[in-house]
N, C-alpha and C positions, 0 to 999 in steps of 0.2 A: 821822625821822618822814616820811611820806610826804608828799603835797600832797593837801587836801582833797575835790579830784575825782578821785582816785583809792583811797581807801580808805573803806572801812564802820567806823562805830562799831556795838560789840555792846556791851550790856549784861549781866553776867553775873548769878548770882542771889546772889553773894556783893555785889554792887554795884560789881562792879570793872568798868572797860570795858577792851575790848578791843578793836583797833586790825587788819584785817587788809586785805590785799592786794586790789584789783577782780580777779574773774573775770579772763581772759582772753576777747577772742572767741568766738565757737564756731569760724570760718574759721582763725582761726590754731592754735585744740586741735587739729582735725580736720588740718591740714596736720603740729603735732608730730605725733600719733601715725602717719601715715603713714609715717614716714620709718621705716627697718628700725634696727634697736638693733644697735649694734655689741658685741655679745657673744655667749662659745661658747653659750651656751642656742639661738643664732638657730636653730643645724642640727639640733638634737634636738627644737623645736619644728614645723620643719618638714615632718619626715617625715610626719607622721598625714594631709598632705597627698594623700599620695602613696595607690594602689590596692596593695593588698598584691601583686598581682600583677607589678606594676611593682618594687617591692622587694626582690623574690625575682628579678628577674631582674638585678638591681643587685648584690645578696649571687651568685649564678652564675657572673657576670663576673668579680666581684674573687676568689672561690673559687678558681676558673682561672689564674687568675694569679698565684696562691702555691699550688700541691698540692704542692709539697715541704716547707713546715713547715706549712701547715694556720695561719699565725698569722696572714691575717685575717680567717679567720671567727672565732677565738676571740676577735677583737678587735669584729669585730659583737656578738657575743651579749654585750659590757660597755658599750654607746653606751644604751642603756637599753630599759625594762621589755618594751616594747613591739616595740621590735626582736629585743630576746630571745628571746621568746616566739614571734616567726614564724620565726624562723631555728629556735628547735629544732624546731618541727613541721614543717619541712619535710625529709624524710628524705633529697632527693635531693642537699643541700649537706653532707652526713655521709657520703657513700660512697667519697670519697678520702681515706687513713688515710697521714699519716707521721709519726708520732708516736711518742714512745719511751717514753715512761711505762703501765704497763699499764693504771692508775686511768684514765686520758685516752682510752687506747682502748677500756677497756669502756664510755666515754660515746660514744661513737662511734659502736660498734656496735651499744649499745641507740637511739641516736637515729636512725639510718638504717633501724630498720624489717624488714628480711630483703630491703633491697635490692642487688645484686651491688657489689660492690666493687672497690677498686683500689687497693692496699695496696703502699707503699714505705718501708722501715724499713732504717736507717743502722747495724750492729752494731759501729760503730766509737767504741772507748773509748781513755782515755790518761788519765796519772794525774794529773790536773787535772780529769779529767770530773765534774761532777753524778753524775753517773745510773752504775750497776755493769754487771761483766758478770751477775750474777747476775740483777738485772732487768731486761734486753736480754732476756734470755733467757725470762723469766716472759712480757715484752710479746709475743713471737717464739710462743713457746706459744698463746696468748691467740687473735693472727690465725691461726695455721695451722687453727686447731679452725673457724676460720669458713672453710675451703678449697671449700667446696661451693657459696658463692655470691662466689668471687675470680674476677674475670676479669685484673684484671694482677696478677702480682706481683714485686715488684723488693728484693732484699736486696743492700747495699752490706757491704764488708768481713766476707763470712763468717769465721767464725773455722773453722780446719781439720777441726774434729769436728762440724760442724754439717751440712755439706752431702751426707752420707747420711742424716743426722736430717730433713732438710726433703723430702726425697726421699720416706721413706716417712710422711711426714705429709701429702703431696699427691700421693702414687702413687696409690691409691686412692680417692682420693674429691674431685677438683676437677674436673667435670665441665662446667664452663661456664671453665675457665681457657682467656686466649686468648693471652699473654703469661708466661713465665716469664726473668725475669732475675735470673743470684746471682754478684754477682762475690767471689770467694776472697780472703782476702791470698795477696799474691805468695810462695811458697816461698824461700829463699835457696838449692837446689839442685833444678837439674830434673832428676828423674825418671823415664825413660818406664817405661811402665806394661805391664806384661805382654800377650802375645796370649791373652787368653781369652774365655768365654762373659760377654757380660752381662744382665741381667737385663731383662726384659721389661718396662715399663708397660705397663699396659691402662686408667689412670682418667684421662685429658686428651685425649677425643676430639677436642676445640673445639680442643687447641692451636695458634695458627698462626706464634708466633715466639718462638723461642728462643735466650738467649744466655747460656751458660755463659765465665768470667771463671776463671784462676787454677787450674782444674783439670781431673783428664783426667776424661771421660765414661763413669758406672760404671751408666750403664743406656739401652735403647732403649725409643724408644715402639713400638708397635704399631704393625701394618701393617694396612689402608690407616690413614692419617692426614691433616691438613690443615698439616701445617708447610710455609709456605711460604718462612719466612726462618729462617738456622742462622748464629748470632755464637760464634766461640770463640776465644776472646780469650789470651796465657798459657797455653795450654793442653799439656799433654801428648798427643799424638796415637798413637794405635798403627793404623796403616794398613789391619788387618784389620775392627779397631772402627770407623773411616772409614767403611769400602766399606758396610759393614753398615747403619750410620747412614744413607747416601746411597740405598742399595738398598730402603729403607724408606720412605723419604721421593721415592722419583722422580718420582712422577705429579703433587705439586704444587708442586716446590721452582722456588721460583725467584729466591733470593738466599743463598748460602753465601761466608761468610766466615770465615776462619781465621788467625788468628796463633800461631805456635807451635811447638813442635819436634817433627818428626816422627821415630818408629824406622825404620830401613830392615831388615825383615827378610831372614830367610837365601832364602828364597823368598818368588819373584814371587807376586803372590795374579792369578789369571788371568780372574777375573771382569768382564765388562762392564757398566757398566750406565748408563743412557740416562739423563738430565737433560733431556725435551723442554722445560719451561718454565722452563728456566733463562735469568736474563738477566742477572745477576752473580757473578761468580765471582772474589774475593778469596782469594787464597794469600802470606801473609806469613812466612815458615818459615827457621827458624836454620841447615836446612841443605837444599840445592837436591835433593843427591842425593834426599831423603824426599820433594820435591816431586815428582821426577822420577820415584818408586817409582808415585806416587798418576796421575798423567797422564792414564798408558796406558788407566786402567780407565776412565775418563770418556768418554762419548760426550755430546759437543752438537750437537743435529741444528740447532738457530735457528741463523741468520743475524745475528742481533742481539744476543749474546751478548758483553757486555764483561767483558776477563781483566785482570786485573793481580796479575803477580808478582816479590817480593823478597824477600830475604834479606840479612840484617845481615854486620857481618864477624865476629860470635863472641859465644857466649853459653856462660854457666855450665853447664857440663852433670858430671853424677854422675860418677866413674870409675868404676863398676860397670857402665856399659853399653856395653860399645866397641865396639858396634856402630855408637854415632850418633857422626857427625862433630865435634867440636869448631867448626870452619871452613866456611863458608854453601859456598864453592865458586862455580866460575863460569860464562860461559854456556856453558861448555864440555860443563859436568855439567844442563844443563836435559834435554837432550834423552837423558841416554844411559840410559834404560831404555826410551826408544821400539824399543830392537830394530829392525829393516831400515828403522825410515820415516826420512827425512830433516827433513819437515816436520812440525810441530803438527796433530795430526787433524781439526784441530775446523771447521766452516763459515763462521763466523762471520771466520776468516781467509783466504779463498778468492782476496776480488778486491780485497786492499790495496792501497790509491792513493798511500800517503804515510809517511814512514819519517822518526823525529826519533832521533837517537844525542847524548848528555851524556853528557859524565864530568865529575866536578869532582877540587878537592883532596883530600878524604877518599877517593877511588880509587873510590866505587860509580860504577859505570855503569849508564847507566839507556836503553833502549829502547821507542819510542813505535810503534805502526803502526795505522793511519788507513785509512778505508775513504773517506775524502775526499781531494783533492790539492789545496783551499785551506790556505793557510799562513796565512790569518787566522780559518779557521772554527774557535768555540770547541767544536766538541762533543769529546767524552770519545772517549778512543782505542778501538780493540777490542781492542788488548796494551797492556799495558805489564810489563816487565818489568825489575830493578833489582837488580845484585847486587854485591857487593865484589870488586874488582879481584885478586884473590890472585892471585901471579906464582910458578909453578913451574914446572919442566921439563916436566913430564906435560900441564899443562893452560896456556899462555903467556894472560897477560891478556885480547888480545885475541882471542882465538882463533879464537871466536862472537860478537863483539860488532860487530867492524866487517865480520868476511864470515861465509860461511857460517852465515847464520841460520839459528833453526828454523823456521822458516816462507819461505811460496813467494810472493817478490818481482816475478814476473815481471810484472805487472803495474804494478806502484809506479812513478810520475809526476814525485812532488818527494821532495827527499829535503833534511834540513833537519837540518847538524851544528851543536853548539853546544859550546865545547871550554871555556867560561868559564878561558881563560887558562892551563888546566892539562896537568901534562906527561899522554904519553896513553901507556902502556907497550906494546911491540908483541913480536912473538915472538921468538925469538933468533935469530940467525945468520941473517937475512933481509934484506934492501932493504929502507930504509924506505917505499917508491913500492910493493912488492909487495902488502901487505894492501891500500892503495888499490883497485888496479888488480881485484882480484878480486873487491870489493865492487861494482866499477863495472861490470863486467861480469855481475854478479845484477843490472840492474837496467838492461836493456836497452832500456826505454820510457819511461827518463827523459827529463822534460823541464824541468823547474827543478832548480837544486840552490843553494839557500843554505848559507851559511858566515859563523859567529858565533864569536869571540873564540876564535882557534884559534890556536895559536903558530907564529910565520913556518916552523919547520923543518918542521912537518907540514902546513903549507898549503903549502909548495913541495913537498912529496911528493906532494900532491894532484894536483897541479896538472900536473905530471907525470905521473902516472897518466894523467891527461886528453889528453892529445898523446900517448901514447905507443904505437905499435902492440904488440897482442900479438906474441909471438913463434909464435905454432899459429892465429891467424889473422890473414886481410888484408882485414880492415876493423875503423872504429875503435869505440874504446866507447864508450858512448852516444849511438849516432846519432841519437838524435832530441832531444837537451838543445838548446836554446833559449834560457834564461835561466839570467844567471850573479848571485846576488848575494851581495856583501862587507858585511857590518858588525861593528861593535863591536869594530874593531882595524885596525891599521894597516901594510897591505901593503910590503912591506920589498921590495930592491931584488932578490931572487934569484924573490920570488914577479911584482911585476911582467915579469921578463925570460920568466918562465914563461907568464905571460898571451897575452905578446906570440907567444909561440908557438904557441900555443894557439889563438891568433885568426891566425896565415897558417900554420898544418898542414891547408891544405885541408878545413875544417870547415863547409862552406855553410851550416851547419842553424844556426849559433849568431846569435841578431840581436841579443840584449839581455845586456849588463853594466849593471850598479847597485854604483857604490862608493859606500856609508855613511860620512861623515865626520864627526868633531866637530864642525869645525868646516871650512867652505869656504877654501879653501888653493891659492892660484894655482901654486906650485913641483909640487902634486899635479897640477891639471885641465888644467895645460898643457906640464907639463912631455914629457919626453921617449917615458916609455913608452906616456902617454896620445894622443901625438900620431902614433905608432906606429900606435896599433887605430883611432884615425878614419881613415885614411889606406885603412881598409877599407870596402869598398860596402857592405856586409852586415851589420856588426855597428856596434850603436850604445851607444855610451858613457855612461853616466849618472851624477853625480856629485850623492848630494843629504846633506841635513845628518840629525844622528840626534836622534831626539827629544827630547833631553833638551839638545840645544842651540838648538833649535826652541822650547822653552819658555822658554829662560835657566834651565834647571837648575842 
């Protein structure tokens, strides 16, 4: 029972009394009810706060940030009645479609209105899947009928009978398409694909980027055209169908890339043709010879034009084509369909300032050249090129890797090897100082030359090379080197006696050595060879620690 200043007696009409609670305040209700109620209703009640306009830019944002399954707007249109309701009427949150069901996409595309779209659909099943191939393929029907107002469209895992079906379901009539992506499953045998005529599109004026996955290319768009970017990814390439492709697209391409395996046919195709807006140029190809078929035809007139090309050591290829290579091949074979030129044609290679050579343990060697001579500037090279070390008679590892590039060095400043520890295979029946010496002598305006994790027997080759006079002339190579630096290994007693030569073969021009150490090592910085090259006016000694002892790595 309460205390009698604080509860009201009532009278009831049965005569019963009844017994309740004083009021509270009004200052203290008003203080309850202010406080926010800790329950999910708070957020759902909140919204009608909000300006629908503000809502709809709220459902945009998070639209954007899942357009590959679409799950949350369909998660909006269940938070309730009202949220619902603005989300379907708003057609512009309905125009990106990745959805596999067909019942879902015709909600889709009744609720976007005949606004253009941008449609990505997954045809990839396994036998645990939900959903069939049979209705992948009803939903796949469904969007192409809506091809006339598609600006992307992107198909993952075609299956191998579909991608002439899709072909002529959006040949004719996608006329706002500005994206086409359809990547294939991967074959288990590659195929090159005959030299023949292909079929012309004329319906994807708009197109501007396209990337075919997984298969070879069984038709051309029309000429003039706006493709500006070409992905061909797995591809089977037939070299004639290339140039065609390329010939069509010149006036505005200006990103092609290709992974793939190319046929080398019996005849050269002699065509040239111009790529003036080209500013990347990607070649990823199983075998160097098909790269080197494709080259010649290619004219780049920019200056600004970055290359990069490689090849694997071997991919599955048919026996029914032996024409194409089995074996990628090496820098031997980059250049040899060039016919008389010695060098890469292209401008964009004209006034290299800087040269990086790797090899690792896997045997690919990989070639970097720079139109910079900072060894810390991060921009992107203007070559690169990378290919598997194959060692034969005909064609020795290094052959083109450490001299006689395709391209014209005469220029190149710094030159920056990095051998990550690995053996590095040289020609037969040579000097191992020979390929040095030839390299050193391309590269006559050196003036830095870095040396990174390279094994003592082929840094004393180097090294050598460096003191050593040719025999056809009387003066040394690279007259104008300056700066020598060592890291990420540890110079062994036949590479410093080499140094020390190196620094009194009457070398005036050399001022700066930099040895990289683990760690600071007095038997190293004072010891005998070191005390050697101080002992010279001219060159100065520099002995600092490597970064990762600098950190306490």
């Amino acid at each position: 029972m309460l205390p009698h200043s604080k509860r009201n007696v009532v009278v009831s009409g049965s005569g019963r009394m009844l017994v309740r609670a004083k009021p509270k305040p009004r200052s203290r209700l008003l203080k309850h009810i202010s406080q926010p109620p800790s329950t999910p209703n708070r957020v759902a009640t909140s919204h009608k706060t909000l300006p629908p306009e503000v809502l709809i830019q709220v459902f945009e944002h998070a639209v954007e940030a899942d357009i590959a399954t679409n799950s949350h707007l369909i998660r909006i249109t269940h938070v309730c009645r009202y949220w619902r309701d603005l989300a379907v009427h708003s057609p512009a949150l309905w125009t990106d479609i990745a959805l596999r069901h067909p019942v879902a996409v015709k909600a889709f595309l009744a609720r976007s209105k005949g606004l253009p779209l941008r449609i990505c659909i997954d045809m990839n099943t396994t036998f645990f899947s939900a959903i069939t191939k049979e209705t992948l393929t009803q939903t796949l029907q469904t969007l192409l009928a809506q091809s006339r107002r598609t600006l992307t469209l992107k198909i993952d895992h075609m299956p191998p009978f579909g991608f002439d079906w899709v072909m002529k379901g959006i040949a004719g009539a996608a006329p706002q398409l500005e994206m086409l992506v359809i990547k294939r499953r991967l074959p288990v045998f590659v195929v090159v694909p005959e030299a023949r005529p292909r079929p012309v599109v004329d319906g994807m004026p708009k197109l501007r980027s396209l990337t075919i996955s997984g298969s070879a290319l069984h038709w051309l768009p029309k000429a003039p055209n706006s493709l500006t970017e070409i992905e061909l990814n797995n591809t089977l390439c037939d070299i004639h169908t290339m140039l065609d492709l390329l010939q069509r697209c010149s006036a505005s391409l200006e990103r092609l890339t290709i992974r793939g395996v190319f046929n080398t046919p019996p005849q050269r195709d002699t065509r040239r043709i111009t790529l003036a807006r080209l500013k990347t140029l990607q070649i990823h190809s199983g075998s160097v010879r098909g790269l080197a078929a494709l080259l010649p035809s290619l004219v780049l007139p920019s200056e600004h034009t970055t290359m990069s090309f490689s090849c694997p050591q071997n991919i599955p290829v048919s026996s029914s084509h032996p024409r194409l290579r089995p074996y990628g091949g090496t820098f031997a074979d980059l250049a040899s369909a060039l016919s008389a030129r010695v060098h890469l044609p292209f401008a964009a290679l004209r006034n290299l300032k800087r040269i990086e050579l790797r090899w690792n343990r896997h045997k690919v060697q990989t070639l970097r050249a720079y139109l910079n001579s900072d060894l810390d500037d991060p921009a992107a090279p203007a070559l690169q090129v990378a290919a598997y070390a194959s060692h034969t008679p005909r064609t020795p590892a290094g052959a083109r890797f450490i001299f006689n590039w395709p391209l014209d060095a005469r220029h190149v400043e710094t030159l920056d090897i990095y051998g990550t520890s690995a053996d590095l295979h040289f020609p037969w029946n040579q000097p191992r100082r020979a390929p040095w010496g030839l390299m050193l002598r391309a590269v006559s305006r050196l003036r830095t030359l870095r040396i990174r994790a390279m094994k003592e027997e082929d840094l004393h080759a180097l090294l050598c090379a460096l003191y050593t006079l040719p025999v056809d002339l009387w003066q040394n190579v690279c007259p104008r080197l300056e700066t020598l630096i060592f890291a990420e290994m540890a110079l062994g007693e036949k590479s410093w006696d080499a140094l020390v030569r190196l620094v009194h073969t009457n070398r005036t021009y050399l001022q700066k050595i930099v040895v990289e150490l683990p760690k600071m090592d007095p038997a190293i910085c004072d010891g005998w060879a070191a005390i050697q090259i101080r002992r010279s006016d001219y060159v100065q000694l520099v002995f600092t620690e490597s970064t990762e002892s600098l950190l306490g790595l």
